[in-house]
C-alpha distance (Angstrom), angle and dihedral (degrees) to the residues before:
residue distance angle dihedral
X1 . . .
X2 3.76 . .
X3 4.43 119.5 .
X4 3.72 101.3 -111.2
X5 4.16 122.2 -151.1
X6 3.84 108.8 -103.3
X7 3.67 109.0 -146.0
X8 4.30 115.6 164.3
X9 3.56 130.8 -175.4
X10 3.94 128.6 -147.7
X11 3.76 137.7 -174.4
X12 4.05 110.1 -123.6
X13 3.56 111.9 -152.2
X14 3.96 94.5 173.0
X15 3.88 102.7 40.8
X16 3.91 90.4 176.2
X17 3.50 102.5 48.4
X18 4.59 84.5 49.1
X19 2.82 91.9 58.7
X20 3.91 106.8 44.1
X21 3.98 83.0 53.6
X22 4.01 97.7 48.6
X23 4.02 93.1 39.9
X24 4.20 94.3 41.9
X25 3.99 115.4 108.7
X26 3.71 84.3 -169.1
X27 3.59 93.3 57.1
X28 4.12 101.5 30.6
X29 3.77 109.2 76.8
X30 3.80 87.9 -163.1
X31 4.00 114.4 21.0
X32 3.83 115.0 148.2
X33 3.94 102.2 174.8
X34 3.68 143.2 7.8
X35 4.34 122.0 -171.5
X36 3.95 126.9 171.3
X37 3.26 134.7 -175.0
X38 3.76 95.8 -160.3
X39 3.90 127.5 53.9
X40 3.41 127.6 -130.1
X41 3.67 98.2 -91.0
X42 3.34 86.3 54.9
X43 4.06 97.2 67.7
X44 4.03 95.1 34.8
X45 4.00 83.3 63.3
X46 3.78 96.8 51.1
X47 3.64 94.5 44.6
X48 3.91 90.9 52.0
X49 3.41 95.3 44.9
X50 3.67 97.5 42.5
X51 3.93 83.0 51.8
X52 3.81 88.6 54.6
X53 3.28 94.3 50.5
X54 3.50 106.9 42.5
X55 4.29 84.4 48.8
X56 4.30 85.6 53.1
X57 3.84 82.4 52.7
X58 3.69 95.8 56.8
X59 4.09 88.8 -145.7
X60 3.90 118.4 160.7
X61 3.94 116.6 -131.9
X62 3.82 124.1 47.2
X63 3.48 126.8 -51.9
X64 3.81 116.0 -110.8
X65 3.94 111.2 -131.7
X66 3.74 98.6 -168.2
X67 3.88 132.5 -40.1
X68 3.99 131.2 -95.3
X69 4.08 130.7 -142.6
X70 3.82 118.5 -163.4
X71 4.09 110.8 -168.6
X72 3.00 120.9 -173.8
X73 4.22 118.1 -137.2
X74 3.61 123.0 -151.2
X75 3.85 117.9 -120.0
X76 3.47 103.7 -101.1
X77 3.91 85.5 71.9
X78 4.14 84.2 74.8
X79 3.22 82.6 73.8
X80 3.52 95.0 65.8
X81 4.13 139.3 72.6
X82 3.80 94.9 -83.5
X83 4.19 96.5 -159.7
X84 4.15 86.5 58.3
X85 3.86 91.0 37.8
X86 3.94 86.2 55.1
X87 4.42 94.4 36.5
X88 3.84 78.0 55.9
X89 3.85 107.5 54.6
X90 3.57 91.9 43.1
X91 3.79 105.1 45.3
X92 3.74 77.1 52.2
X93 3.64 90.9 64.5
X94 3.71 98.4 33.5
X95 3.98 89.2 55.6
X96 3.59 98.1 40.4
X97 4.07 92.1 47.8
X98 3.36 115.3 21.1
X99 3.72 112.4 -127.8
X100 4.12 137.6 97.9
X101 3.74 119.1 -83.3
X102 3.89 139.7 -166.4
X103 3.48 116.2 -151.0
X104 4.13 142.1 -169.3
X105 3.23 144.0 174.3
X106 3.65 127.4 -144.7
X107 3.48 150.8 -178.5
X108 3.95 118.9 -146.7
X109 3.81 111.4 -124.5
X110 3.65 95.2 -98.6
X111 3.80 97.0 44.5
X112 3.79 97.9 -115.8
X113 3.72 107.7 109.0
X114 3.87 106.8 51.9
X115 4.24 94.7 -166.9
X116 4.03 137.5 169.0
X117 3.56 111.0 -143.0
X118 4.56 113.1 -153.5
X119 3.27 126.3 -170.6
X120 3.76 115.3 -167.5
X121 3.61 137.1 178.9
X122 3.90 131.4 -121.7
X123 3.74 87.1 -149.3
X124 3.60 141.8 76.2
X125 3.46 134.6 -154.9
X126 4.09 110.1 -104.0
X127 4.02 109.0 -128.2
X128 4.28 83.8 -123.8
X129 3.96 125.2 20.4
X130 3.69 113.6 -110.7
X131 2.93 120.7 -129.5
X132 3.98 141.4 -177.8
X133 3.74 133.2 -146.4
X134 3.62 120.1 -157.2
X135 3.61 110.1 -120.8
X136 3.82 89.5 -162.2
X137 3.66 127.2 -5.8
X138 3.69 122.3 -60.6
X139 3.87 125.0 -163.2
X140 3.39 129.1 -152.6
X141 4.06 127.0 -170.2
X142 3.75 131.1 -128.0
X143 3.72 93.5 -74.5
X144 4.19 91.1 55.7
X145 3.90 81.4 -108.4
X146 4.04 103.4 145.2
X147 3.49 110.5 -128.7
X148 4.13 126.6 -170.8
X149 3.55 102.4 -119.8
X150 3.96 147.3 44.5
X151 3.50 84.5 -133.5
X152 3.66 102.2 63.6
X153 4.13 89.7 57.3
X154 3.57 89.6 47.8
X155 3.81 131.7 117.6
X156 3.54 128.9 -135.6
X157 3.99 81.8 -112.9
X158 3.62 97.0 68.5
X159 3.85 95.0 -98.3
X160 3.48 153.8 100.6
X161 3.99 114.3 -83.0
X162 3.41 121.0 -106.1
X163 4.24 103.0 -101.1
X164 4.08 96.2 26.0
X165 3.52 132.5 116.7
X166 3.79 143.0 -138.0
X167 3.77 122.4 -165.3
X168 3.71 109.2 -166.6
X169 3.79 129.6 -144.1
X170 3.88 111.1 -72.9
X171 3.74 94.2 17.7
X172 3.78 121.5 122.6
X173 4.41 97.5 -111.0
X174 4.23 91.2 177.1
X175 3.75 139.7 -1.0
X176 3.78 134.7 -175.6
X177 3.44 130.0 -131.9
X178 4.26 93.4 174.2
X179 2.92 148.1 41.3
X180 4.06 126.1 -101.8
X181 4.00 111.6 -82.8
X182 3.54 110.5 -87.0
X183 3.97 104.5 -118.4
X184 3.94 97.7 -150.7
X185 3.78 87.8 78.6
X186 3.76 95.7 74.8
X187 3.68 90.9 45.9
X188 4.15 118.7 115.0
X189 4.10 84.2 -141.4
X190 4.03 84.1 58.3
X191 3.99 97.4 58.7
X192 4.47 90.2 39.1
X193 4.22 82.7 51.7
X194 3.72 104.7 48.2
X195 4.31 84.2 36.2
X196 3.46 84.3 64.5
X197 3.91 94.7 42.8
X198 3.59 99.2 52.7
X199 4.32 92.3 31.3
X200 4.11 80.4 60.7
X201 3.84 93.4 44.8
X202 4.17 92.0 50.4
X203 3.59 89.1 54.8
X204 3.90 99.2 44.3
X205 3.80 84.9 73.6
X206 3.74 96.8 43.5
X207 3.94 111.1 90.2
X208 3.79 98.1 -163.5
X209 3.69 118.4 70.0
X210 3.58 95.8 -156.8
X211 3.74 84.6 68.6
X212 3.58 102.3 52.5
X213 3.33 124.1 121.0
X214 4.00 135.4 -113.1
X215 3.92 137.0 -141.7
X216 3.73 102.6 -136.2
X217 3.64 118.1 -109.3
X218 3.99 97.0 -136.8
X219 4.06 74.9 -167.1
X220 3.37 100.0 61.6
X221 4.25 131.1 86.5
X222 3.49 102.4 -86.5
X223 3.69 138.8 57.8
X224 3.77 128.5 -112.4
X225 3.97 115.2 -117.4
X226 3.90 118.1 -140.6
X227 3.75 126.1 -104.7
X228 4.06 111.3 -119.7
X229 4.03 112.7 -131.3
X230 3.69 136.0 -145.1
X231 3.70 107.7 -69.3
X232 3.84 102.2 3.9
X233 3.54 118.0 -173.1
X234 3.80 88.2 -172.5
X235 3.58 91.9 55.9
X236 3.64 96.6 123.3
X237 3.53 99.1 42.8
X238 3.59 87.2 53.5
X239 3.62 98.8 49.1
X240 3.99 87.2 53.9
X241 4.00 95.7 47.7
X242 4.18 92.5 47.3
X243 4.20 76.3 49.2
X244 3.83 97.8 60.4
X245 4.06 91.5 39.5
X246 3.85 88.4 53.4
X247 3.90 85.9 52.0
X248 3.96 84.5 51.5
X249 4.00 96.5 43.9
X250 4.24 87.0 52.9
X251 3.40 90.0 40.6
X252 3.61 88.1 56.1
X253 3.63 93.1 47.3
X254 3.85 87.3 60.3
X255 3.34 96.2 51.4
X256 4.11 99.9 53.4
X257 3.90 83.8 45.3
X258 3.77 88.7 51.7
X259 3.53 94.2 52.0
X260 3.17 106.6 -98.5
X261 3.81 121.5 144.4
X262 3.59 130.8 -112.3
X263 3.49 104.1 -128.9
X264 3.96 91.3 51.9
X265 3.97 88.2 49.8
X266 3.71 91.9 52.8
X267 3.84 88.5 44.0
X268 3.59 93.8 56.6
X269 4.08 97.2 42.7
X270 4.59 77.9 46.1
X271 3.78 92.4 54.1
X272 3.98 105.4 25.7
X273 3.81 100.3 38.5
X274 3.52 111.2 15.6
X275 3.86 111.4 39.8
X276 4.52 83.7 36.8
X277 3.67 91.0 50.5
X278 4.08 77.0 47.7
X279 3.47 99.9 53.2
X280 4.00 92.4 37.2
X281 3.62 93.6 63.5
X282 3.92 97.5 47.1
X283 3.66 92.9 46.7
X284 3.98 100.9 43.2
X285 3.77 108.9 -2.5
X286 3.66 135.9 -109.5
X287 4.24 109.7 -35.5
X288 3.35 116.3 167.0
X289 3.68 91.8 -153.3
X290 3.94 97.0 54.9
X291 4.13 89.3 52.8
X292 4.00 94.6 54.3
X293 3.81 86.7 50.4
X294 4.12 79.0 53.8
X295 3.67 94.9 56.7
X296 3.44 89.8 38.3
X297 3.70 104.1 60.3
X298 3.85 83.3 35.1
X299 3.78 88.0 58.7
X300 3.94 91.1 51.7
X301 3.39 84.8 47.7
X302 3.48 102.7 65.8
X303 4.01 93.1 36.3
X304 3.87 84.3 66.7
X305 3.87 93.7 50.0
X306 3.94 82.6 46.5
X307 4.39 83.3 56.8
X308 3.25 92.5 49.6
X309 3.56 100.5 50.4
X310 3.65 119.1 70.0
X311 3.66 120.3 -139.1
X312 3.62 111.5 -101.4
X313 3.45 122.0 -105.8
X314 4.30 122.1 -91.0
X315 3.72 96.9 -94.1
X316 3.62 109.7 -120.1
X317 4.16 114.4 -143.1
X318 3.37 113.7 -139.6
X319 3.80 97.5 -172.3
X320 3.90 125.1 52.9
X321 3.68 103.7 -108.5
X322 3.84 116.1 145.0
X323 3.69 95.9 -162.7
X324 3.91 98.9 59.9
X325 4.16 84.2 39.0
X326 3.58 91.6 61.7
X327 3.65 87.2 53.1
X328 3.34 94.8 50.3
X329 3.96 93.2 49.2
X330 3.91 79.6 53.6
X331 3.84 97.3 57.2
X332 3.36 101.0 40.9
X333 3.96 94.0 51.5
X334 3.71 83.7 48.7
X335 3.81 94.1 50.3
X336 3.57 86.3 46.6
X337 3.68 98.8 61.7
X338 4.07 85.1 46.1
X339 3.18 93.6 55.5
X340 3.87 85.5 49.2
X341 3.69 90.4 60.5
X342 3.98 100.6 46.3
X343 3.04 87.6 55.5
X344 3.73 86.1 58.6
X345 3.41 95.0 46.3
X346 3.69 106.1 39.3
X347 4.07 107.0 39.3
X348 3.84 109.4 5.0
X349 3.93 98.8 50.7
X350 3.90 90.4 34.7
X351 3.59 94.5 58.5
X352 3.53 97.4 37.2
X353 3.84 85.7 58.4
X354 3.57 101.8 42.8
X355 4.21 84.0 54.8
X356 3.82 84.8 56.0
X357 3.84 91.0 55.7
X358 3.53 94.9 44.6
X359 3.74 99.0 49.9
X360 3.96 100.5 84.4
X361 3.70 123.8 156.2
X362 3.72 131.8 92.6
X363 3.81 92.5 -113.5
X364 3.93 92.3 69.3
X365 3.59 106.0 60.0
X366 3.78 87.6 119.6
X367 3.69 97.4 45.7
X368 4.74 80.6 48.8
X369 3.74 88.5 47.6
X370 3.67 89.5 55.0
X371 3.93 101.5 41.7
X372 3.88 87.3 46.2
X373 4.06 91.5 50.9
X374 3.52 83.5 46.2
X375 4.23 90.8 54.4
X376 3.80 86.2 55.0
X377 3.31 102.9 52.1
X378 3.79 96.4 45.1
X379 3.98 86.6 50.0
X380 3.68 91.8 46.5
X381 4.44 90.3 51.7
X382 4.18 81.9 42.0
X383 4.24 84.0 58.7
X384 4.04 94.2 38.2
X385 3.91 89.6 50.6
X386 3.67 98.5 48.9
X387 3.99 98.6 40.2
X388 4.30 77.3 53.7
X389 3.73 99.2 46.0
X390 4.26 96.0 85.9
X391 3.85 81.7 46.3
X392 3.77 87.6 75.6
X393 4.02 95.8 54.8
X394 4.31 86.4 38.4
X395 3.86 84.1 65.9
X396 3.63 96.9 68.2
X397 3.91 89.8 33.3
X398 3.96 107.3 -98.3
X399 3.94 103.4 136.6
X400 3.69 99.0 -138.4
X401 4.00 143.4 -9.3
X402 3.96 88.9 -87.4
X403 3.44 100.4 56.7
X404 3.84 93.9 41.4
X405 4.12 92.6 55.8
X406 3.93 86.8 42.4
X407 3.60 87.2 53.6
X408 3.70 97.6 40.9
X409 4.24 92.8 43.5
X410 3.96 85.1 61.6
X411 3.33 99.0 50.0
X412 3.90 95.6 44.3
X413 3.34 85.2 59.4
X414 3.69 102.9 47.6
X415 4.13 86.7 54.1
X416 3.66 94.1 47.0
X417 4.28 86.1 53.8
X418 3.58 86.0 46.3
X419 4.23 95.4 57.5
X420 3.37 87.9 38.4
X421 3.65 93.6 57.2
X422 3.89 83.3 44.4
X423 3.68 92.2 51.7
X424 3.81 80.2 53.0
X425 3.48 109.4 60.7
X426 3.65 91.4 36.3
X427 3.90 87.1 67.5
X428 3.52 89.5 47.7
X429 4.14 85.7 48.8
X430 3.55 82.0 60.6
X431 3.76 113.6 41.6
X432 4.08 115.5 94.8
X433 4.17 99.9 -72.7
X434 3.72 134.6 152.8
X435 3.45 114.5 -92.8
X436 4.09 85.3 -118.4
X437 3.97 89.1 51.7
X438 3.92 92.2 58.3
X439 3.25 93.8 46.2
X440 3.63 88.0 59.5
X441 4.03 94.2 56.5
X442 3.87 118.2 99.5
X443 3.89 122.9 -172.2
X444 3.73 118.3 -126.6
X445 3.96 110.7 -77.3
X446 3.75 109.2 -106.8
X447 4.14 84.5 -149.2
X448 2.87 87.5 68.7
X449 3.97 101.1 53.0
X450 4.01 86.9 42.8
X451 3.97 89.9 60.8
X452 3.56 89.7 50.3
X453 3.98 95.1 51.3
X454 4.09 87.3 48.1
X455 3.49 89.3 53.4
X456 3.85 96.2 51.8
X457 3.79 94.1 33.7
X458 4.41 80.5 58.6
X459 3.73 98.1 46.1
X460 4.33 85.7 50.1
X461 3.43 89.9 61.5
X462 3.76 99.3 40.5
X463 3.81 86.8 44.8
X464 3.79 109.6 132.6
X465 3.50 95.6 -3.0
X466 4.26 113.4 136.9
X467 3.48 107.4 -92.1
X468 3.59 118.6 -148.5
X469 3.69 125.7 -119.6
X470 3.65 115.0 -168.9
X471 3.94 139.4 8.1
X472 3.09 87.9 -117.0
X473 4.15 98.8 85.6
X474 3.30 85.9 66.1
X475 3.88 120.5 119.5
């Protein structure tokens, strides 16, 4: 499976006290830089007057400051000047959107997730405060709610309750330093864009392609696994549920090697993972526990569809067309090694397994010891071989197993319309036609059909890579 870019999002309802905590040497074992944009004053006015605001709204909840991304770096980036690496990731932002940023970068204690952290704000400055006069007085209650009348913030004594306000004729009753929140923050499209940006940016400093990182493709076959933070207390639970969806991504692998299609592998992780998982959590609430058992059972469900369905054929070619041969070379060598591993999975583990069970008796401990040894290490070559299988396609650049059968589907299918075209005007060769008349016919141009294949065989590799946008991300 190919690294993907972790990029996460979070709602900041005290921007000050952020980042104190993310820009603190006393209180970050292993910060390297710090940059702003924005001063102090700067963030202690946009908290307050978010707070105002979100108080004259009369909203329930909290009242989100400004927003936070955490993105992850790989670790060749230690190898680079970490003040620059940190000046460029948030200029980045600040160019691209427009407002102030604080920005760290940080180590996690054991010194396996290099990360930035960026804290941005929804606002922007206004060129000139704005500011209101009250052309008569305006009340407001003990929530900062304005209300119409005196009346309505009056006691049953006569006067003013204790916590209300009155802002009298000619006084200044609210003022703006900012602008209003900019509403394309809390959009989904939002996080998938600046993914992209900052998945693009990673890999510009990272010479080897083969270690280039990927946005995940939440539409794809396989499930994402979850990034494990500073301090954790979930850490275990986390390490088993990234388990079972690695068991579900190989799986996967299998079954598009096997034959089977796409569409009926993203039908099965729709209905047995997805809407489960679904119904799971409105019936009895997120457990951890229950979803792996999802997977799980989704996992075996697949491997039986995998049984079920032969492996296709070796594809003969029928015209000479290197391209589409190499392709062919490429599945088969790939089927190969499947085939290598079911037979792992479904006779030389099974048997192995069922002599375990049937070797009883307190005389054959040794002879238990050494079948269940033997389990482990055939288990342990079944996980080796499947976390290797994509390496086959990555040799001759296809990213994963998906994009490799997508590629190689296409291009099946543009050979098979090219012999049956063939087939075509051989008939027509043949029928009763004036010499002149045959003479005329031309088969179908196999340049043609080679173009076509190196087109395909170039979007396959390229498949799922960032794209880029604009000239203006470059350095």
């Amino acid at each position: 499976m190919p690294r993907h870019s972790f990029i996460q999002m979070s709602k900041l309802p005290n921007v000050k006290g952020r980042i104190s905590y993310i820009t603190s040497h006393a209180r970050q074992e292993n910060l390297y830089a710090t940059y702003r944009t924005a001063d102090s004053t700067f963030w202690s006015n946009l908290a307050r007057e978010s707070q105002q605001e979100f108080q004259r709204s009369g909203t329930e909840g909290k009242c989100i400051e400004a927003r936070e991304l955490i993105i992850a770096l790989p670790e060749v980036y230690t190898q680079y000047e970490p003040q620059q690496v940190l000046t460029d990731f948030t200029e980045e932002f600040r160019r691209r959107y427009g407002v102030e940023c604080v920005s760290a970068l940080h180590h996690n204690k054991r010194k396996t997730n290099y990360h930035i952290h960026l804290i941005f704000s929804e606002r922007k400055l206004l060129p000139e405060p704005d500011v209101k006069i009250a052309s008569r007085s305006v009340f407001f209650d003990e929530t900062g709610k304005r209300v119409r009348t005196k009346k309505e913030i009056t006691g049953k004594d006569g006067q003013i309750r204790k916590g209300c306000t009155v802002i009298k004729k000619g006084e200044v009753y609210e003022s703006h330093l900012f602008t209003a929140k900019d509403t394309r923050f809390k959009g989904e499209p939002f996080l998938r864009e600046i993914k992209e940006v900052y998945t693009e940016l990673i890999n510009r400093h990272i010479s080897d392609p083969e270690q280039h990182l990927r946005v995940f493709d939440k539409n794809s076959v396989y499930l994402p696994t979850k990034k494990i933070g500073k301090n954790n207390l979930k850490e275990d639970e986390i390490n088993a549920d990234n388990a079972a969806r690695q068991e579900w991504n190989r799986t996967a692998d299998m079954a598009l090697l096997s034959g089977i299609s796409e569409a009926k592998i993203l039908e099965v992780k729709q209905t047995e993972i997805h809407e489960k998982a679904s119904q799971s959590i409105k019936s009895k609430g997120w457990l951890p526990g229950l979803f792996r058992s999802i997977v799980s059972k989704a996992k075996d469900f697949l491997q039986n569809l995998i049984r079920e369905h032969d492996m296709p054929p070796k594809p003969v070619l029928e015209i000479d067309m290197a391209e589409f041969r190499t392709m062919q070379k490429l599945m088969i060598k790939a089927q190969d090694k499947a085939k290598e591993i079911r037979h792992l999975q479904d006779t030389v583990l099974p048997k192995l397994k069922q002599q375990l069970a049937d070797t009883k008796g307190i005389f054959k401990g040794k002879e238990r010891k050494a079948l269940t040894e033997q389990i482990q290490r055939t288990e342990k070559e079944i996980a080796e071989k499947l976390d290797k299988l994509p390496d086959v396609l990555k040799e001759d650049g296809y990213p994963d197993v998906q994009a490799f059968m997508a590629t190689y589907r296409k291009a099946e299918a543009v050979v098979e319309q090219y012999n049956r075209d063939l087939a075509a005007w051989e008939r027509e060769v043949r029928e009763n036609r004036r010499p002149a008349e045959k003479e005329r016919l031309t088969p179908p141009e196999k340049k043609s059909i080679r173009d076509q294949l190196r087109r395909l065989q170039a979007e396959g590799r390229q498949r799922s890579q960032p794209k880029r946008k604009s000239h203006d991300r470059e350095r």
